[in-house]
C-alpha atoms as a printed R data frame, in Angstrom:
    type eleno elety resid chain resno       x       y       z
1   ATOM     1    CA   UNK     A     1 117.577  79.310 144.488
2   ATOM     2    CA   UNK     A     2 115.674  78.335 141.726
3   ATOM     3    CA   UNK     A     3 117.662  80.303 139.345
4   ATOM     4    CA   UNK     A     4 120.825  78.584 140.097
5   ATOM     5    CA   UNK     A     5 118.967  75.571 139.131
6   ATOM     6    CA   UNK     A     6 117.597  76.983 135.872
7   ATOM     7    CA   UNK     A     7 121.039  77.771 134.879
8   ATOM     8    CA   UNK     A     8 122.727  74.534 136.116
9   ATOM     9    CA   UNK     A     9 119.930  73.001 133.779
10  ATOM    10    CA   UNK     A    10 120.693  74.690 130.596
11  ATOM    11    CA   UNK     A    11 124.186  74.588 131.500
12  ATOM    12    CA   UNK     A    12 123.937  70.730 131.650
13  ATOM    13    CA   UNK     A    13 121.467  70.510 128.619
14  ATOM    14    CA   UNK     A    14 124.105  72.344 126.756
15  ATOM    15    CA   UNK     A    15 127.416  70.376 127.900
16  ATOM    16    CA   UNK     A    16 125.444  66.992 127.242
17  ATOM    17    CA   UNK     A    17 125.900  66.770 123.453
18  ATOM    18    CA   UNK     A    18 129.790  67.709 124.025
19  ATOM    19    CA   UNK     A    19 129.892  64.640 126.144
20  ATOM    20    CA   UNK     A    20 128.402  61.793 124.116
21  ATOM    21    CA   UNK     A    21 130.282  62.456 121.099
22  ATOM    22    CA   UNK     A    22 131.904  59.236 119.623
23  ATOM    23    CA   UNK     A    23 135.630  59.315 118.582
24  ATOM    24    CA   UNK     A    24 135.310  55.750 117.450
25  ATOM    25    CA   UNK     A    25 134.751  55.560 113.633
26  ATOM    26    CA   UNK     A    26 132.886  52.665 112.649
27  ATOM    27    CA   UNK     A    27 129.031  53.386 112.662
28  ATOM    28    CA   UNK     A    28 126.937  50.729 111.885
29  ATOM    29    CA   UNK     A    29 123.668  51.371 109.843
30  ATOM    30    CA   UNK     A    30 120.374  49.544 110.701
31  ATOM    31    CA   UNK     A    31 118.436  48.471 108.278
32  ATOM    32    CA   UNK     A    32 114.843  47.616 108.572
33  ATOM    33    CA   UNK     A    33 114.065  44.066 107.967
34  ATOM    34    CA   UNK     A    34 110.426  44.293 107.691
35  ATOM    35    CA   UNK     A    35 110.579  46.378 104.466
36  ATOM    36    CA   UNK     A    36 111.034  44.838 101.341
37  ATOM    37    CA   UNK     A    37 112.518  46.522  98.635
38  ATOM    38    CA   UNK     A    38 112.342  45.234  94.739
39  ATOM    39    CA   UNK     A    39 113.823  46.090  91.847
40  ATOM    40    CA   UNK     A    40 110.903  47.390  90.150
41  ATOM    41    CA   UNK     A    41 110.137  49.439  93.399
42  ATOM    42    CA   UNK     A    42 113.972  51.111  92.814
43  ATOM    43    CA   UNK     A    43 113.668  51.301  89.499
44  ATOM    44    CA   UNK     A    44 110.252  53.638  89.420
45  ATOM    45    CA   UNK     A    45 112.173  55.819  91.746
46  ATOM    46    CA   UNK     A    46 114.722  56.655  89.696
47  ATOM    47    CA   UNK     A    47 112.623  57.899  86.670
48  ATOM    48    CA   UNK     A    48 112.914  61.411  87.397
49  ATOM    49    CA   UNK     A    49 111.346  63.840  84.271
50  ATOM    50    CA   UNK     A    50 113.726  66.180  82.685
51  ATOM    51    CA   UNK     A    51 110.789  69.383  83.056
52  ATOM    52    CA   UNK     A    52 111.480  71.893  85.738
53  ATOM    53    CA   UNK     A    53 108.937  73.311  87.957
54  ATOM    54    CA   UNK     A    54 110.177  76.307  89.267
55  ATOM    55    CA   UNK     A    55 110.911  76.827  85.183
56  ATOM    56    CA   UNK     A    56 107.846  76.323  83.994
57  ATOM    57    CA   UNK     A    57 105.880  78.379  86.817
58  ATOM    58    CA   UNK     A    58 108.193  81.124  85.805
59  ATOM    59    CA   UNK     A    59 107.471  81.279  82.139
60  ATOM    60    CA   UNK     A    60 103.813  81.185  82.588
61  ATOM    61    CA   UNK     A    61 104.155  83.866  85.121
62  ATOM    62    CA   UNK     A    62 106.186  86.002  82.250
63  ATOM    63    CA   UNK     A    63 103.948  84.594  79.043
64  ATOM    64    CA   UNK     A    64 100.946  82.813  80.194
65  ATOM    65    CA   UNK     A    65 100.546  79.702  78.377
66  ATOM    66    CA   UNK     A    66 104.330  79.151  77.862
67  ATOM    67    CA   UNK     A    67 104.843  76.890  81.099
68  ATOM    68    CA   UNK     A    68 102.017  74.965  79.198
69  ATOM    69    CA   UNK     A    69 103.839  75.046  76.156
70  ATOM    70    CA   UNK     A    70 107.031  73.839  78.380
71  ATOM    71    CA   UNK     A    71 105.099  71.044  79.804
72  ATOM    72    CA   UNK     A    72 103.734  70.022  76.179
73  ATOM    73    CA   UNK     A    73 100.535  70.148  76.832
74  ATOM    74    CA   UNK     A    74  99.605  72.609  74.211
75  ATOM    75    CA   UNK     A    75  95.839  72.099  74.692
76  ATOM    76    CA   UNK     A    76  95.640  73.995  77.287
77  ATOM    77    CA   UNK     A    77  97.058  77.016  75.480
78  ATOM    78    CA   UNK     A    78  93.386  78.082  73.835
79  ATOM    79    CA   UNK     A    79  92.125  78.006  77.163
80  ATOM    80    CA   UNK     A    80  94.201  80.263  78.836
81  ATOM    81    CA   UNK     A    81  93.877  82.627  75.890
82  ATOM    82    CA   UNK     A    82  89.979  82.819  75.551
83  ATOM    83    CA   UNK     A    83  89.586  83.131  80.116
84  ATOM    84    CA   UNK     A    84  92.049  85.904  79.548
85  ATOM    85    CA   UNK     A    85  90.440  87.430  76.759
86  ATOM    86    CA   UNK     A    86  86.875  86.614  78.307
87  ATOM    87    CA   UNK     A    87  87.756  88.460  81.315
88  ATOM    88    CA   UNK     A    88  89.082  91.360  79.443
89  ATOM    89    CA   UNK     A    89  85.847  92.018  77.618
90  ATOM    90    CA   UNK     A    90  83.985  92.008  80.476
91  ATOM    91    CA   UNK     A    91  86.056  94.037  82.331
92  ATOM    92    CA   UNK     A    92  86.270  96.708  80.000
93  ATOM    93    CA   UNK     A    93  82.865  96.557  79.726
94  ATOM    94    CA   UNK     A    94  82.026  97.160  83.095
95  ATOM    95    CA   UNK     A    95  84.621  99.962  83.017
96  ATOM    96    CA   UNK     A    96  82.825 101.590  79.758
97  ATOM    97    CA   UNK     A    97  79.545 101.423  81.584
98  ATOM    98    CA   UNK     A    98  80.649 102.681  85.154
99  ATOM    99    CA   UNK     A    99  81.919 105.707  83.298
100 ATOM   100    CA   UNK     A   100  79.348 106.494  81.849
101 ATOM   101    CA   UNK     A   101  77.346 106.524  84.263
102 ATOM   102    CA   UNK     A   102  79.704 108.540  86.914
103 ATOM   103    CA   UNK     A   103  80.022 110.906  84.261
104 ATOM   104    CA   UNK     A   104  75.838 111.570  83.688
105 ATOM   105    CA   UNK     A   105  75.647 111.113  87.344
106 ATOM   106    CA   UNK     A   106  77.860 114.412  87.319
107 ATOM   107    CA   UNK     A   107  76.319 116.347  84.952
108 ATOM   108    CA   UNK     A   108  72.437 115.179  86.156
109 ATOM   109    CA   UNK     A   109  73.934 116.661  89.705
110 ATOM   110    CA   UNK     A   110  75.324 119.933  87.866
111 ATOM   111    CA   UNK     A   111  71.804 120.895  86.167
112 ATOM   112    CA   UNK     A   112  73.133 119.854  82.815
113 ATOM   113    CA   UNK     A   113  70.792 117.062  81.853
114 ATOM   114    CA   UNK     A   114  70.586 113.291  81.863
115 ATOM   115    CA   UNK     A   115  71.765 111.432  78.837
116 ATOM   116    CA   UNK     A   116  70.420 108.045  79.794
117 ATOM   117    CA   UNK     A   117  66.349 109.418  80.750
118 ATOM   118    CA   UNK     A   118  65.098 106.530  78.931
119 ATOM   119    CA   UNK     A   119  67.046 103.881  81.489
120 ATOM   120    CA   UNK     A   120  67.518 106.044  84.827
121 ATOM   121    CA   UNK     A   121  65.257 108.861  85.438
122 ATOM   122    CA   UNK     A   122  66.313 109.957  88.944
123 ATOM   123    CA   UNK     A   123  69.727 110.787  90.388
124 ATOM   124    CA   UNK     A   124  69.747 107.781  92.744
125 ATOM   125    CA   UNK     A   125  69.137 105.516  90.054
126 ATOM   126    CA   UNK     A   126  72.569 106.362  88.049
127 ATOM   127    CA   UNK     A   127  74.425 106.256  91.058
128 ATOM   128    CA   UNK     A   128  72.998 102.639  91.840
129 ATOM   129    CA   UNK     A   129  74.061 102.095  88.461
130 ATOM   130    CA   UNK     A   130  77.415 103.039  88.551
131 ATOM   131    CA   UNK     A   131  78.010 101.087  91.882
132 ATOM   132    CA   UNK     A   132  77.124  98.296  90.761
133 ATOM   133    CA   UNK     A   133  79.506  98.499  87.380
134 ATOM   134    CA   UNK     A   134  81.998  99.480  89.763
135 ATOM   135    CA   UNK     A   135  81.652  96.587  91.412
136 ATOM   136    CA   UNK     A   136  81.195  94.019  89.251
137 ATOM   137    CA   UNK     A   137  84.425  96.077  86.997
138 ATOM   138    CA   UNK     A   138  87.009  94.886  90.401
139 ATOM   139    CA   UNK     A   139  85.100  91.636  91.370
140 ATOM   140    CA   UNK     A   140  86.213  90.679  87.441
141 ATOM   141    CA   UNK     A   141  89.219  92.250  88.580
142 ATOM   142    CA   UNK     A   142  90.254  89.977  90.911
143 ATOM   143    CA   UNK     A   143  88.461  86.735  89.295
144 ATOM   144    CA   UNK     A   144  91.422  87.480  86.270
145 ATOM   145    CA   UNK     A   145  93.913  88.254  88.667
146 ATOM   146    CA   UNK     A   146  93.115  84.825  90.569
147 ATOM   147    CA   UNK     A   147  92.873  83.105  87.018
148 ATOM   148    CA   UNK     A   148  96.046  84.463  86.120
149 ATOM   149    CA   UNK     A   149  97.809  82.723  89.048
150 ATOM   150    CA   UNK     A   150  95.821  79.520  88.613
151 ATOM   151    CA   UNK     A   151  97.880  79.933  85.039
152 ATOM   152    CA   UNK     A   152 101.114  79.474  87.194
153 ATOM   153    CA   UNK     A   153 100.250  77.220  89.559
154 ATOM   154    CA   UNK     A   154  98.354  74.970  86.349
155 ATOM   155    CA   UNK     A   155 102.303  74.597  84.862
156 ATOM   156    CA   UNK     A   156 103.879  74.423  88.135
157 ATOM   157    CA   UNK     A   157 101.877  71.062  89.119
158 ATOM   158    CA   UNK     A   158 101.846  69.819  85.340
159 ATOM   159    CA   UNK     A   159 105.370  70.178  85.539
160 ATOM   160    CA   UNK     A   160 105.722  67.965  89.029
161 ATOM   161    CA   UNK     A   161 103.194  65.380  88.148
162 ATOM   162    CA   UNK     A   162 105.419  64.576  84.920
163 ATOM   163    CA   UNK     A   163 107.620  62.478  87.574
164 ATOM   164    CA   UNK     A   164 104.865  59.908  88.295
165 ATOM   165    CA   UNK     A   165 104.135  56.856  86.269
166 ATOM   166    CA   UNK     A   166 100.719  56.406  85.124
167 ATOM   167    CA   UNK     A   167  98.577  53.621  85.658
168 ATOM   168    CA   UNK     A   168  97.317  52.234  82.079
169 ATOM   169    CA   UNK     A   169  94.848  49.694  83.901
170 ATOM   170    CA   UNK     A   170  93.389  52.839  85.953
171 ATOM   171    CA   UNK     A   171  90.476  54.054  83.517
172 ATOM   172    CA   UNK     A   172  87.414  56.274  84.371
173 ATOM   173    CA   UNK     A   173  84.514  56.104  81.606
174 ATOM   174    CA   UNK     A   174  81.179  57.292  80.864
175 ATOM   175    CA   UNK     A   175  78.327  54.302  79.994
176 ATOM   176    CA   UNK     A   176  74.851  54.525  79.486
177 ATOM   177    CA   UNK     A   177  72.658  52.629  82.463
178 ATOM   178    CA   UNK     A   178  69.346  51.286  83.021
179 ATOM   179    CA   UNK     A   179  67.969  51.064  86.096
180 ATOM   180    CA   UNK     A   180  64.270  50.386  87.746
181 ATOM   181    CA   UNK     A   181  61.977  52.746  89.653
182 ATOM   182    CA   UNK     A   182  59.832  51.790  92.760
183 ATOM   183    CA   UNK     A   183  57.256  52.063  89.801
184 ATOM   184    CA   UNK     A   184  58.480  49.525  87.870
185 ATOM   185    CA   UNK     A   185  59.609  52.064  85.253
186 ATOM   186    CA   UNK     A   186  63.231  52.042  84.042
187 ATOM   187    CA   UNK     A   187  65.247  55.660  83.663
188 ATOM   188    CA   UNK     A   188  67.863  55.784  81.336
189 ATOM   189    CA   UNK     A   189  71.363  57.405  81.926
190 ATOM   190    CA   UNK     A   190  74.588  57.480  82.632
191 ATOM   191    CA   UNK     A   191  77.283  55.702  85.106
192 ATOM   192    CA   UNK     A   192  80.509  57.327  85.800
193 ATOM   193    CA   UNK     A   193  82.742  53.987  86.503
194 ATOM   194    CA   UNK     A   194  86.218  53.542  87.759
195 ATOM   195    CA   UNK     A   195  88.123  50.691  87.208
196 ATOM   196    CA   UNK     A   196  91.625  50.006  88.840
């Protein structure tokens, strides 16, 4: 019984959009009467920026620094260049390190001596050492690897926020401040203030 009614249900549910079709032509659109619509309101819609996203993620994914470059904000370019370049020193020396102490951890554990005696003088000691260059050698791994995407996603979002008009009355500045102390006493520094 109550599968007859589950499929005179869907049956119905199905048949129901067959039957309230219209053949009759003219559809009238409603228009909200509450909103009010200007022209200045239609007219910052319609600025639309000639820079493509998708673009400009994809060059910075192929050269990083060239969705940048796309976007004009050429700034930016140095600062892509020296994080890369930061994180490939380090990495490589991590690497340089972790090697060498794998390798005198191997040839301490053969019998053939220790080459760093002055810095670790027991087995357990190089192979604390090179775990921890290990370590620190893929955690800068994957801090370039996330830095490298922030590249992307940096020229991707430039890119989109090129649409939007900006605000010249919105301002954020740095001034010096005075203020009092519950001792009477002033300290001197800084307000961050936003005007709009």
């Amino acid at each position: 019984m109550r599968i007859r009614v589950l499929i005179a249900s869907i049956l119905c549910a199905g048949l129901a959009p067959l039957l309230a079709q219209q053949t009759d032509q003219n559809i009238q659109i409603i228009t909200d009467s509450t909103f009010l619509q200007t022209e200045d309101d239609f007219l910052l819609f319609q600025e639309v920026s000639d820079l493509d996203p998708q673009r400009s993620a994809l060059l910075s994914a192929i050269f990083p620094g060239l969705g940048q470059i796309y976007n004009k904000q050429y700034w930016k370019v140095p600062v892509i260049y020296v994080g890369l370049a930061t994180f490939a020193h380090f990495i490589s020396y991590n690497n340089d390190l972790y090697h060498s102490f794998r390798n005198a951890a191997i040839s301490n554990a053969n019998g053939l001596g220790n080459p760093f005696d002055n810095v670790a003088t027991s087995q357990t000691i190089l192979i604390r050492n090179r775990d921890n260059f290990r370590r620190n050698r893929d955690f800068l791994i994957i801090l370039g690897s996330v830095f490298y995407i922030l590249n992307i996603v940096d020229a991707h979002v430039s890119a989109h926020l090129e649409e939007f008009n900006l605000n010249k009355d919105l301002a954020l500045s740095i001034e010096p401040s005075i203020k009092n102390t519950v001792a009477n006493n002033q300290a001197f520094g800084a307000s961050l203030i936003l005007r709009f």
